[in-house]
GUKE-489127 format. One line per field, with one value per residue (C-alpha): residue in one letter; x, y, z. Coordinates in steps of 0.1 Angstrom, whole numbers. Each point is the difference from the previous one (the first is absolute). Example, Ala and Ser with C-alpha at 12.3 -4.5 7.8 and 13.67 -1.06 7.14 Angstrom:
// GUKE-489127
aa = A | S
X = 123 | 14
Y = -45 | 34
Z = 78 | -7
// end
This chain:
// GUKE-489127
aa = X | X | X | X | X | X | X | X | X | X | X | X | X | X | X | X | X | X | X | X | X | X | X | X | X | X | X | X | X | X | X | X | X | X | X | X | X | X | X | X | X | X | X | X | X | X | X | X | X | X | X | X | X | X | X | X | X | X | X | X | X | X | X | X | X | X | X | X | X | X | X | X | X | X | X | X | X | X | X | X | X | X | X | X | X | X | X | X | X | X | X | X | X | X | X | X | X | X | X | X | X | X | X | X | X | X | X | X | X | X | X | X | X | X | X | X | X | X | X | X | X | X | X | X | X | X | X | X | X | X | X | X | X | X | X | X | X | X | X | X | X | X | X | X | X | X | X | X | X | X | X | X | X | X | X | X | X | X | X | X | X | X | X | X | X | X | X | X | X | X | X | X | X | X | X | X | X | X | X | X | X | X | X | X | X | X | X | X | X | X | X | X | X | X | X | X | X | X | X | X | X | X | X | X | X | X | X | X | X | X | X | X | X | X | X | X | X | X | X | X | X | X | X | X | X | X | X | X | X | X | X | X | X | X | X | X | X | X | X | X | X | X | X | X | X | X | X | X | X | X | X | X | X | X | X | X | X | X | X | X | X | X | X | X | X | X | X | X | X | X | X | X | X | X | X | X | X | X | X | X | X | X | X | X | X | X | X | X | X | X | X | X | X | X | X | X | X | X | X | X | X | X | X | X | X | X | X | X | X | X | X | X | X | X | X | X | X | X | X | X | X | X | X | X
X = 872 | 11 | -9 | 8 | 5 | -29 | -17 | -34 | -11 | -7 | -37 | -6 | 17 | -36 | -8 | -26 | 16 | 29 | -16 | -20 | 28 | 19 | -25 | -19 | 23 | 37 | 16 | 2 | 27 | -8 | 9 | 5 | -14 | 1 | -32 | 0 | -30 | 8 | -18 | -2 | 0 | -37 | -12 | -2 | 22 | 26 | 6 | 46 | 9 | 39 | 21 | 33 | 36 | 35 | -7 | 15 | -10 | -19 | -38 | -23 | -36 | -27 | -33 | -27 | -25 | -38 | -17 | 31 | 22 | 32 | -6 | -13 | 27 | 17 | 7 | 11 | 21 | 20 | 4 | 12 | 27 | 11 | 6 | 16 | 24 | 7 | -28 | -24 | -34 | -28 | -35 | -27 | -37 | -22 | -25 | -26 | 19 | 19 | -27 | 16 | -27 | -15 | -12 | -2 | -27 | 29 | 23 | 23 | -1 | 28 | 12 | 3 | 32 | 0 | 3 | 28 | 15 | -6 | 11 | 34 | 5 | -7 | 27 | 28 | -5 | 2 | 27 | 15 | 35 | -22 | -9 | -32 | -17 | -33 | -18 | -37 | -24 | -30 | -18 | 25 | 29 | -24 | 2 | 34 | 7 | -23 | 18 | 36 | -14 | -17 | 30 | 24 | 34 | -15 | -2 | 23 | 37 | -7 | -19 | 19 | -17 | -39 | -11 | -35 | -19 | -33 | -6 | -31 | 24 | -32 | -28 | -23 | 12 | -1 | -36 | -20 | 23 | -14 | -34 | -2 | -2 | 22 | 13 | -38 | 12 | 26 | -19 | -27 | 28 | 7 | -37 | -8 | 32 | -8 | -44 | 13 | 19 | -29 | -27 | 28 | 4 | -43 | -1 | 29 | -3 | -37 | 5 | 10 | -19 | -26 | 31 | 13 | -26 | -12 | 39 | -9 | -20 | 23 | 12 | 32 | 33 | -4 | -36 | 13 | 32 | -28 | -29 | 31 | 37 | -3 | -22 | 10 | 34 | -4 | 1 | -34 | -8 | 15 | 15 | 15 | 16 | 15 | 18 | 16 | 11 | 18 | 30 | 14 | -7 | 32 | 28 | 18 | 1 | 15 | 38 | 5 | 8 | -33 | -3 | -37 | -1 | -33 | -12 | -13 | -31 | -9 | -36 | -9 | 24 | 1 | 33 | -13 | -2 | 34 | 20 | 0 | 15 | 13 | 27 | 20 | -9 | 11 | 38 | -7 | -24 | 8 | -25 | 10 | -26 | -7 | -20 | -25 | -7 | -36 | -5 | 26 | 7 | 27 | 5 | 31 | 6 | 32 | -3 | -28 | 20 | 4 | -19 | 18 | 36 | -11 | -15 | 29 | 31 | -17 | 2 | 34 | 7 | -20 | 30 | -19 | 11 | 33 | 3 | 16
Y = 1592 | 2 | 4 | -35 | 16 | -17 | 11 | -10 | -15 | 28 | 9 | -28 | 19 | 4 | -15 | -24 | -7 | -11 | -21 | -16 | 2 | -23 | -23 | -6 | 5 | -1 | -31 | -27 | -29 | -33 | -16 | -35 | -4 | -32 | 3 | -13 | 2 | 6 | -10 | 27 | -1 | 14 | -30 | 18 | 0 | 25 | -5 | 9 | 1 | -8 | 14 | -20 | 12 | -15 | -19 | 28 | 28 | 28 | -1 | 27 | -1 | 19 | 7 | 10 | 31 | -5 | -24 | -11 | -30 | -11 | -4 | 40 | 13 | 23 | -29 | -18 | 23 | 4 | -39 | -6 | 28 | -6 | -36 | 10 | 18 | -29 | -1 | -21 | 5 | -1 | 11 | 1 | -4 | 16 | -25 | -3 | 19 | -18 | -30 | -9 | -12 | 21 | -26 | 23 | 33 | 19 | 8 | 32 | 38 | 30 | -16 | -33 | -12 | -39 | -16 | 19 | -6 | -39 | 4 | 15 | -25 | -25 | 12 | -1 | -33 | -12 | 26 | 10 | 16 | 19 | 34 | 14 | 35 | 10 | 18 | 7 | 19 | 23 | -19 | -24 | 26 | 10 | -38 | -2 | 32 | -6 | -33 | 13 | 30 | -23 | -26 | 30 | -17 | -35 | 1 | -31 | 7 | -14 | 29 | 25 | 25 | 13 | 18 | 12 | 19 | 18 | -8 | 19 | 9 | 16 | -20 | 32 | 22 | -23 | -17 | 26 | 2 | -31 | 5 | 38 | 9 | -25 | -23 | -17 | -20 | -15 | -5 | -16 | -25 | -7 | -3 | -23 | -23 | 3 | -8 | -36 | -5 | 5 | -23 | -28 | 10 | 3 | -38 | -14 | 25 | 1 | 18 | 35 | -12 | 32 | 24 | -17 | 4 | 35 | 8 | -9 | 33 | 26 | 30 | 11 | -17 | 19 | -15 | -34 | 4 | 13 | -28 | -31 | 7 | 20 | -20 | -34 | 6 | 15 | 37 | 11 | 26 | 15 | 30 | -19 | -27 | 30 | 18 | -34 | -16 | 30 | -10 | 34 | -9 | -26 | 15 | 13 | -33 | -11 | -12 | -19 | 26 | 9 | 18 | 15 | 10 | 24 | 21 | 32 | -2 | -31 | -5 | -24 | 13 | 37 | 17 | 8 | -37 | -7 | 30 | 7 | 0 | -34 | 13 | 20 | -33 | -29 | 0 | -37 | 14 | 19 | 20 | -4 | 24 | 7 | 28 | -22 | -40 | -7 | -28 | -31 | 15 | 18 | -9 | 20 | 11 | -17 | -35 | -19 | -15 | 32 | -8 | -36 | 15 | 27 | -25 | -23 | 28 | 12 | -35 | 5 | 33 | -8 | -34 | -27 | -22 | -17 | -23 | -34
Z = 1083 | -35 | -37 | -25 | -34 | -20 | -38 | -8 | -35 | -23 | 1 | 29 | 34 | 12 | 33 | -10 | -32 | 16 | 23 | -21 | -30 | 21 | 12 | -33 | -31 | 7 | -5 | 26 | 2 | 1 | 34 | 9 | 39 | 21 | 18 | 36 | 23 | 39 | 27 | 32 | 34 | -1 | -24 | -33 | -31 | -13 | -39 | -5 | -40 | 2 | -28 | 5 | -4 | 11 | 32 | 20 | -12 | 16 | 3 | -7 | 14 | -19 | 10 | -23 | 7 | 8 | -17 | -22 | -3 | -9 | -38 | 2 | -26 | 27 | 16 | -29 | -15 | 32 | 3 | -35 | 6 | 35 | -16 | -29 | 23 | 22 | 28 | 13 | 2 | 23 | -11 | 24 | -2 | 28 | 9 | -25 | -26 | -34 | 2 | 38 | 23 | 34 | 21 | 29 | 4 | 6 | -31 | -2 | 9 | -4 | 34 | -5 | 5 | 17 | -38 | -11 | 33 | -6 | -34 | 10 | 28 | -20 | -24 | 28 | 8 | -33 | -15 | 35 | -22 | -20 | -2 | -1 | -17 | 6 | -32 | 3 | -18 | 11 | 26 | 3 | 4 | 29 | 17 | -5 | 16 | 30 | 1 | 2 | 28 | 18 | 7 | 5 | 5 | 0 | -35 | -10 | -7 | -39 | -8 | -11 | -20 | -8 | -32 | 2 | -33 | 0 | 34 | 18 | 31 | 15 | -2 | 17 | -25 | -30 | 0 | -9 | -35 | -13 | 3 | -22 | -40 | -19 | 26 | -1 | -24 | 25 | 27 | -20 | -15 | 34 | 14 | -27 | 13 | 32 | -3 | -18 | 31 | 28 | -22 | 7 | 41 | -3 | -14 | 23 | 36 | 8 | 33 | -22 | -29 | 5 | 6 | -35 | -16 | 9 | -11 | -39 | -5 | 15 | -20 | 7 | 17 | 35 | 1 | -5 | 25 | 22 | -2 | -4 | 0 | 35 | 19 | -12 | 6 | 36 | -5 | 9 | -23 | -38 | 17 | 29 | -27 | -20 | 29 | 18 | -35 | -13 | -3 | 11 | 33 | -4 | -22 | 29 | 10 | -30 | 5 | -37 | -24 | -18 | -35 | -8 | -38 | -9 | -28 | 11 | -26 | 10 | -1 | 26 | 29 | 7 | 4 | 36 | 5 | -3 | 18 | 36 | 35 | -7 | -24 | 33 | 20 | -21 | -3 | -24 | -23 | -28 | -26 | -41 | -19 | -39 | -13 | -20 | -3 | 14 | 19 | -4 | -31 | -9 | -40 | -6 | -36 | -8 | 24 | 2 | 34 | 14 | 30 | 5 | -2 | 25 | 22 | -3 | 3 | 27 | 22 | -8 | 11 | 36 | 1 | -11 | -30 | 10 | -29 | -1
// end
């Protein structure tokens, strides 16, 4: 575990206004994606925004947090720089998210790790000299990390490297955060995303059409993980879908050299969340931690890419980035 130096804007180091400071106000590059829509083994779509560099240059896949998408300006942001410093890119959309279609009922959870799987084969067989980095955020720091677990030392040889930020480590020990003071204002953000998305599996899935429907006038995110995301995606109950998709339960498993960055005030995931009796079990998995930052936030006083060059220098410290 260690401490990344890291100074907050003057009057703006609060946890929320760091969050939403970076989110909502600080500036965002303009990104030129080449969208691609893939089709999966399950008969549903996965949306890839490709950032190109030189033909053989590493790849980095990022994956966005709950609700997000690949034009969300964290992942923006980290595209235009890892491109400006030679990269390629990879930007995923979880199924339904970034104007992508969900054809299926099922669509993504903490756990859900067969598209970025597909998405990273699919990389080898096109690019099979290239190396890959995994970089996600919040939720989808969680998939990738369940993903890289899960395979153990099946992971494919091209990936070399994971960089995961704000990621609720602990699902158990995280959800009750979102639903408390403040962090409404979160969770209602994301209920509002989410309610769209069940009218559309009410109109085109009439067998869960009553369970869709009862789902648009839940309250709170573990009511909505309880009456849909569990039982949908085969985990019976809320609490049973929080204690097998933790992706705790994996990092020992990890073999690819694994970074977690967290702030310690973040707002959404409780320092509790993120240490525990993985960090003496998970030789590949390393902590980074800053005093303050929020949630995805971290808007430094001094560099607006503060984040982006932490993220990128710590690929390289892990070995990835061999650069034609």
């Amino acid at each position: 575990m260690k401490e990344i130096p890291f100074k907050p804007l003057k009057g703006r180091g609060s946890a929320h206004v760091q969050t939403l400071w970076a989110y909502l106000v600080q500036s965002v590059p303009s990104v030129k994606y080449r969208r691609e829509d893939i089709p999966t083994p399950d008969d549903d779509v996965i949306v890839l925004d490709w950032a190109d560099a030189h033909p053989n240059a590493p790849i980095l896949v990022i994956h966005h947090g709950l609700e997000g998408h690949s034009r969300a300006p964290y992942v923006r942001r980290l595209a235009a720089f890892a491109q400006s410093q030679g990269y390629g890119v990879v930007a995923m959309n979880a199924r339904g998210c970034g104007g992508s279609p969900n054809l299926g009922v099922e669509s993504y959870h903490a756990a859900w790790t067969r598209d970025i799987e597909h998405v990273v084969d699919l990389i080898i067989r096109r690019f099979p000299e290239r190396e890959i980095a995994l970089v996600g955020y919040s939720l989808g720091a969680s998939q990738m990390a369940n993903f890289l677990g899960r395979k153990g030392s099946d992971v494919p040889g091209n990936v070399k490297a994971a960089y995961l930020v704000s990621a609720p480590i602990s699902l158990v020990r995280a959800i009750g955060t979102l639903d408390r003071g403040l962090n409404r204002m979160y969770a209602a953000k994301f209920l509002n995303s989410l309610r769209v998305k069940l009218l559309k599996k009410a109109v085109r899935h009439p067998e869960v059409r009553a369970r869709a429907l009862k789902g648009l006038f839940v309250g709170s995110v573990r009511a909505f993980d309880s009456l849909w995301t569990a039982p949908v995606h085969g985990f019976g109950t809320g609490d049973a879908y929080y204690a097998e998709s933790s992706c705790e339960n994996w990092l020992p498993s990890i073999t690819v050299p694994t970074t977690f960055l967290h702030a310690k005030d973040d707002p959404l995931i409780p320092w509790n969340a993120v240490v525990g009796d993985w960090m003496e079990t998970s030789p590949q998995v390393s902590l980074e931690w800053t005093e303050k930052g929020g949630h995805v936030g971290f808007a430094e006083m001094n560099n607006e890419q503060w984040l982006e060059e932490q993220i990128i220098s710590g690929l390289k410290a892990l070995g990835f980035g061999r650069m034609p």
